[in-house]
N, CA, C and O atoms as CSV, one atom per row, in Angstrom:
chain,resi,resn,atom,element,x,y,z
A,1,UNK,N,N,0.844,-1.166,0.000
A,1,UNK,CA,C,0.000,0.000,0.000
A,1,UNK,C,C,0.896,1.238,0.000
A,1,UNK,O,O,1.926,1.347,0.665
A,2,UNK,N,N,0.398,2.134,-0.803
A,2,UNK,CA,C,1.742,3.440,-0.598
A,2,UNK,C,C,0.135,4.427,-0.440
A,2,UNK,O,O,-1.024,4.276,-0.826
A,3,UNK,N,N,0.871,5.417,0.323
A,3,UNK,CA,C,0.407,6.686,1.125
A,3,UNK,C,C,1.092,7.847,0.166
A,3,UNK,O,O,2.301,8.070,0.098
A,4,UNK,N,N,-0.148,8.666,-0.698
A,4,UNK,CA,C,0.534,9.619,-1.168
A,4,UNK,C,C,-0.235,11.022,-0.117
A,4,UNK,O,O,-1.412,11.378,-0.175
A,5,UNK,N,N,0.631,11.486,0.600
A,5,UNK,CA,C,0.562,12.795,1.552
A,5,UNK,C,C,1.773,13.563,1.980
A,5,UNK,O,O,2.971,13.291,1.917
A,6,UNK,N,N,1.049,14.711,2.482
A,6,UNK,CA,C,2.379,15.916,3.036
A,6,UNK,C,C,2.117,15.685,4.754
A,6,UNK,O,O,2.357,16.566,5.580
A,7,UNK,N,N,1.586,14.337,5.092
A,7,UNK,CA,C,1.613,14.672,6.698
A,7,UNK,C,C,2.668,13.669,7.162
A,7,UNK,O,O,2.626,12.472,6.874
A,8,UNK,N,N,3.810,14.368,8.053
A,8,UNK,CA,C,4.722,13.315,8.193
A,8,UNK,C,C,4.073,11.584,8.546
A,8,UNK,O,O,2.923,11.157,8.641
A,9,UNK,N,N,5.543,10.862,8.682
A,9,UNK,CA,C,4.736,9.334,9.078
A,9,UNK,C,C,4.832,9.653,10.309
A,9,UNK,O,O,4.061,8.825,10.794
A,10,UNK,N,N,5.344,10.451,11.452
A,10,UNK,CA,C,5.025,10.562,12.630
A,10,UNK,C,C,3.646,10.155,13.222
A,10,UNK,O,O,3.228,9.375,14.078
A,11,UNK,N,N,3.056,11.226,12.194
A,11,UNK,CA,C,1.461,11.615,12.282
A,11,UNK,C,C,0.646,10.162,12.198
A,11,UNK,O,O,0.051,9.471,13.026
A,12,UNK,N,N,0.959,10.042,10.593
A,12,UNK,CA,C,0.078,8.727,10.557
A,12,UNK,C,C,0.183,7.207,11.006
A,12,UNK,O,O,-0.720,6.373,10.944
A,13,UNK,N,N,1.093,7.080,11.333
A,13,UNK,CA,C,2.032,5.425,11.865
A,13,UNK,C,C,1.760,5.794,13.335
A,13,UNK,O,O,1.467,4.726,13.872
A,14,UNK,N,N,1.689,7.223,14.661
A,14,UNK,CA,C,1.617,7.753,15.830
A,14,UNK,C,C,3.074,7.172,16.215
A,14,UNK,O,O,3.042,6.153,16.906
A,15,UNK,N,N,3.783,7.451,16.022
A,15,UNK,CA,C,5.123,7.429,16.678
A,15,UNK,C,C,5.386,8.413,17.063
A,15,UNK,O,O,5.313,9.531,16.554
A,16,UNK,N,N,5.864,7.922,18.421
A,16,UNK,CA,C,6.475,9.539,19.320
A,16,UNK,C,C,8.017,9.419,19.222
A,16,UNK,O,O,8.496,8.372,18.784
A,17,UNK,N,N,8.689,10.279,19.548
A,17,UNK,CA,C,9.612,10.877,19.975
A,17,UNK,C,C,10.469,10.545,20.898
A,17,UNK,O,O,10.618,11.623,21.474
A,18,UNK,N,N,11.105,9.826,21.410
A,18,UNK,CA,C,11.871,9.661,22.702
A,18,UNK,C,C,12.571,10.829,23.390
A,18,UNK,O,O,13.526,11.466,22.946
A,19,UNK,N,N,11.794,11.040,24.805
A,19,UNK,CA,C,12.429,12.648,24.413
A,19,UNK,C,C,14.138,12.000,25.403
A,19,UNK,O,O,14.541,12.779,26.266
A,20,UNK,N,N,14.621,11.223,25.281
A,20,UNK,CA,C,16.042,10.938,25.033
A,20,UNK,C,C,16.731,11.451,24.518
A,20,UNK,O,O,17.772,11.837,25.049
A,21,UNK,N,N,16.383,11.707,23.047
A,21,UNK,CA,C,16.852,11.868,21.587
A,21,UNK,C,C,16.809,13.492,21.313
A,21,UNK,O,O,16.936,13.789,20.126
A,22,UNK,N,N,16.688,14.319,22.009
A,22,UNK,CA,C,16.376,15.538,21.648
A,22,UNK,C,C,17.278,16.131,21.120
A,22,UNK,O,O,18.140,15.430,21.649
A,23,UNK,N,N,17.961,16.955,20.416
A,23,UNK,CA,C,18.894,17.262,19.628
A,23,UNK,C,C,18.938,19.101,20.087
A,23,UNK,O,O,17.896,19.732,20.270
A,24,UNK,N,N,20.188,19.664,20.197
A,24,UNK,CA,C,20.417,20.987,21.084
A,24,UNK,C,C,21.527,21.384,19.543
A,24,UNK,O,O,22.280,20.657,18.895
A,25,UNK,N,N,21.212,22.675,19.423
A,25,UNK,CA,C,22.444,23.286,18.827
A,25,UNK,C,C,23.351,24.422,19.902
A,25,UNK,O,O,22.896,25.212,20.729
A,26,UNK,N,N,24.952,24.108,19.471
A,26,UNK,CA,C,25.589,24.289,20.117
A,26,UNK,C,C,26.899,25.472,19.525
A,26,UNK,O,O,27.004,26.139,18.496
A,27,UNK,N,N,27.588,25.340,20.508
A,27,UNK,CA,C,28.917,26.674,19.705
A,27,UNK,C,C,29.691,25.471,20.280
A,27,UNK,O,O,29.303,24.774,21.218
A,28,UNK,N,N,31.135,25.285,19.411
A,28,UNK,CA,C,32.211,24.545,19.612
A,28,UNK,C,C,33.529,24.772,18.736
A,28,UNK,O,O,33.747,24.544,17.546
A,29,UNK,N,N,34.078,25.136,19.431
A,29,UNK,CA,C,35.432,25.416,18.962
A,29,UNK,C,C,35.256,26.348,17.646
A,29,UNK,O,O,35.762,26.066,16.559
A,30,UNK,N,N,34.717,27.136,17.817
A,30,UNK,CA,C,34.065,28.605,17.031
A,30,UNK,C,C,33.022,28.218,15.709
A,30,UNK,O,O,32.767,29.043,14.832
A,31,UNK,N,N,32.409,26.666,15.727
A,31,UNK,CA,C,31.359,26.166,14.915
A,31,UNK,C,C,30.430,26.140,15.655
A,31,UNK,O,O,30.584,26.153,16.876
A,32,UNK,N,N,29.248,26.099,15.066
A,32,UNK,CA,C,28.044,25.761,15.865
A,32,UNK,C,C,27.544,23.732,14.678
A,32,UNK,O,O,27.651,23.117,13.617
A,33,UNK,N,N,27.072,23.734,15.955
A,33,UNK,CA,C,27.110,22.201,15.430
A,33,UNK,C,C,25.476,21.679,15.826
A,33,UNK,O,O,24.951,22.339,16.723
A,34,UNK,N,N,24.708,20.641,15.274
A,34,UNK,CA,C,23.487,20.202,16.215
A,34,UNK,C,C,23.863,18.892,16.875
A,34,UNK,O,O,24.008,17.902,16.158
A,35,UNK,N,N,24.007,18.821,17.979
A,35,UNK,CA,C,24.085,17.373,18.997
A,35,UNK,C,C,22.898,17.324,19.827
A,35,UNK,O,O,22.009,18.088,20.202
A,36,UNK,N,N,23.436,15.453,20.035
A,36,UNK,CA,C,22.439,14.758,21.218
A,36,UNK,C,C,23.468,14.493,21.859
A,36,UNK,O,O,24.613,14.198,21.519
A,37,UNK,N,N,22.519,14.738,23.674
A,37,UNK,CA,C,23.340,14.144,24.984
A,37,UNK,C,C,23.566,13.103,24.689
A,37,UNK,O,O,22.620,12.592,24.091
A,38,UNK,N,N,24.561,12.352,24.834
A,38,UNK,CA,C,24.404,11.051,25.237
A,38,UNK,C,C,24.667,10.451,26.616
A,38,UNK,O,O,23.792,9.895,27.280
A,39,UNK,N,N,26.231,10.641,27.087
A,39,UNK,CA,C,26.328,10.101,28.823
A,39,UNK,C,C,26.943,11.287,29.521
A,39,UNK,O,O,27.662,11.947,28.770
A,40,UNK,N,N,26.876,11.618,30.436
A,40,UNK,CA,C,28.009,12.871,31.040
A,40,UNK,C,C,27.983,13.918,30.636
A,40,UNK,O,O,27.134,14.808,30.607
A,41,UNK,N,N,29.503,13.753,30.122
A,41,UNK,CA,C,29.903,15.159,29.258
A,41,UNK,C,C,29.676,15.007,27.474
A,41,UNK,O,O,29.508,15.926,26.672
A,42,UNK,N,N,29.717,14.044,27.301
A,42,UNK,CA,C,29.868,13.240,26.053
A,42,UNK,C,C,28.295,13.733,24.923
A,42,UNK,O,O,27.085,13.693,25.148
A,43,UNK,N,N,28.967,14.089,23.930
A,43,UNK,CA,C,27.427,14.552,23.231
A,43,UNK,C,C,27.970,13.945,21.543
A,43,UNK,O,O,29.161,14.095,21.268
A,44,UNK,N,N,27.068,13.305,20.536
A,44,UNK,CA,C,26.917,12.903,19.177
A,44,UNK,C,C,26.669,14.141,18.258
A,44,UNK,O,O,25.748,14.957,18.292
A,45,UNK,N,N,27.727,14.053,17.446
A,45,UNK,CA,C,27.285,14.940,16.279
A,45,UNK,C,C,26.264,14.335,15.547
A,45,UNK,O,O,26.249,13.154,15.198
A,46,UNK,N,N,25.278,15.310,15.289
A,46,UNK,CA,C,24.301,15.377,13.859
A,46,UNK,C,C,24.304,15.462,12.910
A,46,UNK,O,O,24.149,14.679,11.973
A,47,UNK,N,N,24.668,17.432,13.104
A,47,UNK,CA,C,25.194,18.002,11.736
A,47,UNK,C,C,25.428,19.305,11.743
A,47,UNK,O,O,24.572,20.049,12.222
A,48,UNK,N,N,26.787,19.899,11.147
A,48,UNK,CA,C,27.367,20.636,11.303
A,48,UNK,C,C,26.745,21.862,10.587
A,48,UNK,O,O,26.378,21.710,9.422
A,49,UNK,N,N,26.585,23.168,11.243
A,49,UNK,CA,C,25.791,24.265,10.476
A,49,UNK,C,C,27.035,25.099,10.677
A,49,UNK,O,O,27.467,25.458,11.772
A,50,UNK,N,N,27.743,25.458,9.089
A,50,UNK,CA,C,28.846,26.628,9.196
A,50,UNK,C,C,28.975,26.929,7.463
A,50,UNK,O,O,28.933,26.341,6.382
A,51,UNK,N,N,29.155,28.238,8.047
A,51,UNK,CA,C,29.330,29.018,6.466
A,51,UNK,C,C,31.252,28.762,5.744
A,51,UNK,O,O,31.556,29.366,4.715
A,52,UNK,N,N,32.146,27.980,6.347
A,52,UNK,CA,C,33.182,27.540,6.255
A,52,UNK,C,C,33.249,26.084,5.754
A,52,UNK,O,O,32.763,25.182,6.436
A,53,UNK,N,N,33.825,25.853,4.612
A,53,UNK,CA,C,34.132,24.938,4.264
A,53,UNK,C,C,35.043,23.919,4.381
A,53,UNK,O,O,35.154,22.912,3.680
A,54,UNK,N,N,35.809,24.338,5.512
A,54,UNK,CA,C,36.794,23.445,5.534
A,54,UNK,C,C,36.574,23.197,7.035
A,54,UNK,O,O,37.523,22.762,7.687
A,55,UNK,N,N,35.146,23.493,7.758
A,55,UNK,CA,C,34.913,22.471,8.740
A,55,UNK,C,C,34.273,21.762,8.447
A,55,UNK,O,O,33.448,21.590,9.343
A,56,UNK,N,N,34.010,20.806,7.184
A,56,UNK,CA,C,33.122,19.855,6.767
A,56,UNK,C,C,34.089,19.115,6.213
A,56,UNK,O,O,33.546,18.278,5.492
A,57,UNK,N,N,35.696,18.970,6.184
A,57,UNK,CA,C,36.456,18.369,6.206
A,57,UNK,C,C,36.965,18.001,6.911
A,57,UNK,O,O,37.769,17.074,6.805
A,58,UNK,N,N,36.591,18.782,8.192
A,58,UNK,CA,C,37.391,18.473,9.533
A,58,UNK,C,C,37.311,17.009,10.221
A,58,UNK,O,O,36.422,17.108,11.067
A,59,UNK,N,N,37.770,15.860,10.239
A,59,UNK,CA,C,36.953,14.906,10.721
A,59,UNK,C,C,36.879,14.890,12.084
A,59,UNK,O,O,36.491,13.870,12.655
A,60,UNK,N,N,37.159,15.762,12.625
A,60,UNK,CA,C,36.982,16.331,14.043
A,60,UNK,C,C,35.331,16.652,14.490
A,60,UNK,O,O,34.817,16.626,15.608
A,61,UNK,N,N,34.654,17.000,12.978
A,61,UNK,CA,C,33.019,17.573,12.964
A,61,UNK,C,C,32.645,16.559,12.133
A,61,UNK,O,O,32.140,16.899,11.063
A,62,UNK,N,N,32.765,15.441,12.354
A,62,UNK,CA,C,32.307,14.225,11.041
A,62,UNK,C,C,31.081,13.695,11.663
A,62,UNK,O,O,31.189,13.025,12.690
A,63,UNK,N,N,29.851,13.943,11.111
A,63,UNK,CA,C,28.509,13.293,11.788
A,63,UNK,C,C,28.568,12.032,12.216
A,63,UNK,O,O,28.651,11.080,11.440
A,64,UNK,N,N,28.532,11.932,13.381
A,64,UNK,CA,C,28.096,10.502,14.181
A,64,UNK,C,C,29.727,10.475,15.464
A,64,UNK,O,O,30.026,9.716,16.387
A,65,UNK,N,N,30.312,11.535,14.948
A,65,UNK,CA,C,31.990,11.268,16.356
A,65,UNK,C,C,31.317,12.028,17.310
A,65,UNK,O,O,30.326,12.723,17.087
A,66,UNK,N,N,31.891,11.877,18.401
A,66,UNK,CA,C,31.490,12.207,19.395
A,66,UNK,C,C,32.474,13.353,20.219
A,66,UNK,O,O,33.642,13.024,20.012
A,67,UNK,N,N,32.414,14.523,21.038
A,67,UNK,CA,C,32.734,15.514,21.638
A,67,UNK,C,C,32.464,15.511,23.043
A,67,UNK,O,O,31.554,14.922,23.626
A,68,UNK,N,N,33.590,16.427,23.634
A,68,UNK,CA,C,33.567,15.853,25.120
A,68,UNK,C,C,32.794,17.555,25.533
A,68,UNK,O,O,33.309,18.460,24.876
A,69,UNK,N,N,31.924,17.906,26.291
A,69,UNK,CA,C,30.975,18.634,26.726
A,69,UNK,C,C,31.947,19.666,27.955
A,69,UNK,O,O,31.376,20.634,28.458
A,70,UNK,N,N,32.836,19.470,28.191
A,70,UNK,CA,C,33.605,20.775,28.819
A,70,UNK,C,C,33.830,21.781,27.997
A,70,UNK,O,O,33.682,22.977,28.250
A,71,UNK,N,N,34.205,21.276,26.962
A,71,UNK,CA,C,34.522,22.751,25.866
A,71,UNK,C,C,33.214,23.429,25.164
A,71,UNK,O,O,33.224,24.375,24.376
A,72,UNK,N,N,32.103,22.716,25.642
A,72,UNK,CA,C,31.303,23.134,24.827
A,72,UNK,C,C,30.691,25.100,25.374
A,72,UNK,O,O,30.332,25.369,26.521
A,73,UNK,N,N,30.731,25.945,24.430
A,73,UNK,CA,C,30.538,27.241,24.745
A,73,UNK,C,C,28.567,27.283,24.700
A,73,UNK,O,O,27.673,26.615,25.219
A,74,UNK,N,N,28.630,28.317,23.889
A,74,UNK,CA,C,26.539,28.797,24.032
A,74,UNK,C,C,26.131,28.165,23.362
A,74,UNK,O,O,26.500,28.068,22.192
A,75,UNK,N,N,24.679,27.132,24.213
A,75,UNK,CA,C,23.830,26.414,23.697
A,75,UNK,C,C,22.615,27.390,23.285
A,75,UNK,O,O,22.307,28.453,23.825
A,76,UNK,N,N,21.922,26.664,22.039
A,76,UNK,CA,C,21.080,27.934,21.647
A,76,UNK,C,C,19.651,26.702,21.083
A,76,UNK,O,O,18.598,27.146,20.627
Protein backbone atom coordinates (compact mmCIF):
# COMPACT_ATOMS: atom_id res chain seq x y z
CA UNK A 1 0.00 0.00 0.00
CA UNK A 2 1.74 3.44 -0.60
CA UNK A 3 0.41 6.69 1.13
CA UNK A 4 0.53 9.62 -1.17
CA UNK A 5 0.56 12.80 1.55
CA UNK A 6 2.38 15.92 3.04
CA UNK A 7 1.61 14.67 6.70
CA UNK A 8 4.72 13.32 8.19
CA UNK A 9 4.74 9.33 9.08
CA UNK A 10 5.03 10.56 12.63
CA UNK A 11 1.46 11.61 12.28
CA UNK A 12 0.08 8.73 10.56
CA UNK A 13 2.03 5.43 11.87
CA UNK A 14 1.62 7.75 15.83
CA UNK A 15 5.12 7.43 16.68
CA UNK A 16 6.47 9.54 19.32
CA UNK A 17 9.61 10.88 19.98
CA UNK A 18 11.87 9.66 22.70
CA UNK A 19 12.43 12.65 24.41
CA UNK A 20 16.04 10.94 25.03
CA UNK A 21 16.85 11.87 21.59
CA UNK A 22 16.38 15.54 21.65
CA UNK A 23 18.89 17.26 19.63
CA UNK A 24 20.42 20.99 21.08
CA UNK A 25 22.44 23.29 18.83
CA UNK A 26 25.59 24.29 20.12
CA UNK A 27 28.92 26.67 19.71
CA UNK A 28 32.21 24.55 19.61
CA UNK A 29 35.43 25.42 18.96
CA UNK A 30 34.06 28.60 17.03
CA UNK A 31 31.36 26.17 14.91
CA UNK A 32 28.04 25.76 15.86
CA UNK A 33 27.11 22.20 15.43
CA UNK A 34 23.49 20.20 16.22
CA UNK A 35 24.08 17.37 19.00
CA UNK A 36 22.44 14.76 21.22
CA UNK A 37 23.34 14.14 24.98
CA UNK A 38 24.40 11.05 25.24
CA UNK A 39 26.33 10.10 28.82
CA UNK A 40 28.01 12.87 31.04
CA UNK A 41 29.90 15.16 29.26
CA UNK A 42 29.87 13.24 26.05
CA UNK A 43 27.43 14.55 23.23
CA UNK A 44 26.92 12.90 19.18
CA UNK A 45 27.28 14.94 16.28
CA UNK A 46 24.30 15.38 13.86
CA UNK A 47 25.19 18.00 11.74
CA UNK A 48 27.37 20.64 11.30
CA UNK A 49 25.79 24.27 10.48
CA UNK A 50 28.85 26.63 9.20
CA UNK A 51 29.33 29.02 6.47
CA UNK A 52 33.18 27.54 6.26
CA UNK A 53 34.13 24.94 4.26
CA UNK A 54 36.79 23.45 5.53
CA UNK A 55 34.91 22.47 8.74
CA UNK A 56 33.12 19.86 6.77
CA UNK A 57 36.46 18.37 6.21
CA UNK A 58 37.39 18.47 9.53
CA UNK A 59 36.95 14.91 10.72
CA UNK A 60 36.98 16.33 14.04
CA UNK A 61 33.02 17.57 12.96
CA UNK A 62 32.31 14.23 11.04
CA UNK A 63 28.51 13.29 11.79
CA UNK A 64 28.10 10.50 14.18
CA UNK A 65 31.99 11.27 16.36
CA UNK A 66 31.49 12.21 19.40
CA UNK A 67 32.73 15.51 21.64
CA UNK A 68 33.57 15.85 25.12
CA UNK A 69 30.98 18.63 26.73
CA UNK A 70 33.60 20.77 28.82
CA UNK A 71 34.52 22.75 25.87
CA UNK A 72 31.30 23.13 24.83
CA UNK A 73 30.54 27.24 24.74
CA UNK A 74 26.54 28.80 24.03
CA UNK A 75 23.83 26.41 23.70
CA UNK A 76 21.08 27.93 21.65
Amino acid sequence: MIIYTIVPPEVIFNQQESSEQKSQCIAYNGNFLEVTHMSGTKYKINRVISTDLNTYLDPNFQPGSTIEGSEIGIQF
